[in-house]
N, C-alpha and C positions, 0 to 999 in steps of 0.2 A: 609281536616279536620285539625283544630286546633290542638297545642299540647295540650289544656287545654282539649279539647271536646275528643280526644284519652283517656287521664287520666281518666278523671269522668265514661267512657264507660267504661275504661280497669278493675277499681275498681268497676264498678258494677255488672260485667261479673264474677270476683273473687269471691265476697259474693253470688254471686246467684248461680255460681257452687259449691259455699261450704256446701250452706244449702243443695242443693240438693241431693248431696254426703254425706252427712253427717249429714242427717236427722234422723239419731240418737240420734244426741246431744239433740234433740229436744223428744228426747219422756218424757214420764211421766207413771207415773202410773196410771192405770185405775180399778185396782182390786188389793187388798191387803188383806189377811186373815193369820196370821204369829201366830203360836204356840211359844215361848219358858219358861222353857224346855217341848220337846214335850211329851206329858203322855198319849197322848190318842189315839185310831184308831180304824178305824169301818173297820169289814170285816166280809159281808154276808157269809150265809152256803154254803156251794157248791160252794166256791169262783172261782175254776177251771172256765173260760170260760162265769163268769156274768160280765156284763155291766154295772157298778151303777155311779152317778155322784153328781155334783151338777149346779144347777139353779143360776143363777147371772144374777146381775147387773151391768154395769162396769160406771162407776163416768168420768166425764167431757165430753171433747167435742173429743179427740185423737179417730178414731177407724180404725186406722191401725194398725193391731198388728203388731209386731213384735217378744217377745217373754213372752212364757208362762212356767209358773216352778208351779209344785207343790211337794209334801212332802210325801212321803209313810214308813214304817215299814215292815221290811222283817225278822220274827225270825229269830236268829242267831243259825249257824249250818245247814244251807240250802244247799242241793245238789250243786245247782250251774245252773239249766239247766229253774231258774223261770224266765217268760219274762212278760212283762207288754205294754200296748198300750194306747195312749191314743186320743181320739177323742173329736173334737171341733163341736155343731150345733149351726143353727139357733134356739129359740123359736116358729118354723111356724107348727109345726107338727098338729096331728091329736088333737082333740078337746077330753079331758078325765075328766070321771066322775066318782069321787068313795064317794059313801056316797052322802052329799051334798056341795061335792066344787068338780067346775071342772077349770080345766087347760089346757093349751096349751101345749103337749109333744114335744120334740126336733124333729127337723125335716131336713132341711139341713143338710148334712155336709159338714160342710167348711175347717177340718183339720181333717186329719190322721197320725200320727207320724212311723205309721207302729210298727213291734216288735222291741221292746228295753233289754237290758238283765237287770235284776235287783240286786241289791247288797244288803248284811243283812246289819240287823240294820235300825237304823233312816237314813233315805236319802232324796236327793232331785235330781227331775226330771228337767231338761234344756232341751228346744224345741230345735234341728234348729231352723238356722234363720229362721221368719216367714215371712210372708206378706200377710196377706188377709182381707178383712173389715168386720167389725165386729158388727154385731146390738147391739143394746142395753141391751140387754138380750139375755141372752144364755149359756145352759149347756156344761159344759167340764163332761168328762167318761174319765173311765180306766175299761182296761179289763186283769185283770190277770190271765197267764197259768203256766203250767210247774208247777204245785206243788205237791206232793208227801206226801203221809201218813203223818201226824204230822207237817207238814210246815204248814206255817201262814203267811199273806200277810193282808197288809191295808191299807188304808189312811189315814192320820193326820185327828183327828178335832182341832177346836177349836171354839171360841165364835165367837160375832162379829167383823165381817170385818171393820178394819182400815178403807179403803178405798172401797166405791160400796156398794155393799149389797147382802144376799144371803138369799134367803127359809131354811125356817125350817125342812124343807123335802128334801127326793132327788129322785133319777131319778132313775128305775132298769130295764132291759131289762129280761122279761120270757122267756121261754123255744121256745117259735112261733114266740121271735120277737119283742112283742108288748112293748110297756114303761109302766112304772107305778108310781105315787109314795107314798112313805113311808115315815113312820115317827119313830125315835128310841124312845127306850122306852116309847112308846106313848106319844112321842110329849116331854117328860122330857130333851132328849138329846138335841140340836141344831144340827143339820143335815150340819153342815157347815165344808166345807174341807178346808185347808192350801193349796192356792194357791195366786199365783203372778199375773196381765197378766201386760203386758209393750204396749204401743202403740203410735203411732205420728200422725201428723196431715193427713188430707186424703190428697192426691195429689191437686188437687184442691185450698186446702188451701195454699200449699207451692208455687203454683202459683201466688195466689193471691199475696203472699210478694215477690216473685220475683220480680215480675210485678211493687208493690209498689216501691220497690227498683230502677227498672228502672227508674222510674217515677223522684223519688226524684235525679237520678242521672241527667235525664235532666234539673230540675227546677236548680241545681246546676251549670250548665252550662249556662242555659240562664241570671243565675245574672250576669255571668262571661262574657259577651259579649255587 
């Protein structure tokens, strides 16, 4: 093997483990919904132990997530023992009808964060690293416990999403299990949460530039010969 034909390989060996390694640099946003300053938050009755979310969109073509962050409010002066959860679905669920609009309820789960402990005041939630693919649509929950007489737990709203798109409703899990959704003050409020999601290209794709890359790295050798 030539010295030239070692170099143009050795250099595209480099770039093609760097992307892939470091297919972070490559992500983007796919979902964007940012309060400031935050003033607002929804927190059903009986918060203890309900499931409520919101329905999205996520904008371009990235759907490997990587990481998701949203924004909660925890009255200040809290015991200390409130935990909070949050879970990621598919839109594949069961087929719901209230009044006359029906919907598609969540249905996969494709993330569990498990319990997290929560801190007062305005906050914000950071995933682990993520990794899983992501449709097009699909609701994030949060399930908060631990709260105690006079404690107060919520989610940020805010209007629309910078980036993607969200329902004007959300998502709430009854007492059996089942999903539903609502609407705040009849439909007056925007039912839309402060949340982030981050994602990269699907693997696939990063092949495909690998590959290109190789490709380009041969053609560069064969001028050279």
């Amino acid at each position: 093997m030539t010295k030239m034909k070692t170099a143009i390989l050795r250099a595209t060996v480099l770039v093609a483990t760097s992307l892939l390694c470091g297919a972070s640099a490559l992500a983007s946003t796919v979902y964007e919904n940012s309060a400031s300053p935050p003033d607002k938050y929804y927190s059903p009755a009986g918060i203890n132990g309900i499931e409520f979310g919101d329905e999205i969109d996520l904008a371009g073509t990235d759907r490997l997530v990587t990481e998701f962050r949203f924004e909660y409010f925890l009255k200040l002066g809290a015991s200390g023992n409130e935990q909070g959860r949050l879970a990621i679905y598919s839109q594949n669920g069961a087929n719901i009808t209230q009044g006359s609009v029906l919907a598609i309820a969540p249905g996969t789960l494709l993330y569990d964060s498990g319990n997290f402990s929560l801190a007062s005041g305005y906050q914000q939630y950071i995933s682990p690293a993520l990794s899983f693919q992501a449709p097009n649509t699909l609701t994030w929950a949060v399930t908060f416990s631990g709260l105690d007489a006079g404690e107060d737990v919520g989610l940020l709203l805010s209007d629309t999403p910078q980036t993607g798109a969200s329902f004007r409703d959300f998502w709430q899990k009854n007492s059996s299990g089942n999903w539903g959704f609502f609407e705040m003050d009849g439909g007056g409020t925007k039912a839309n949460f402060v949340a982030k999601v981050t994602a990269v290209p699907e693997p696939g794709t990063l092949a495909l530039l690998v590959g290109g890359l190789a490709w380009l790295g041969f053609l560069g050798y064969r001028r050279k010969i």
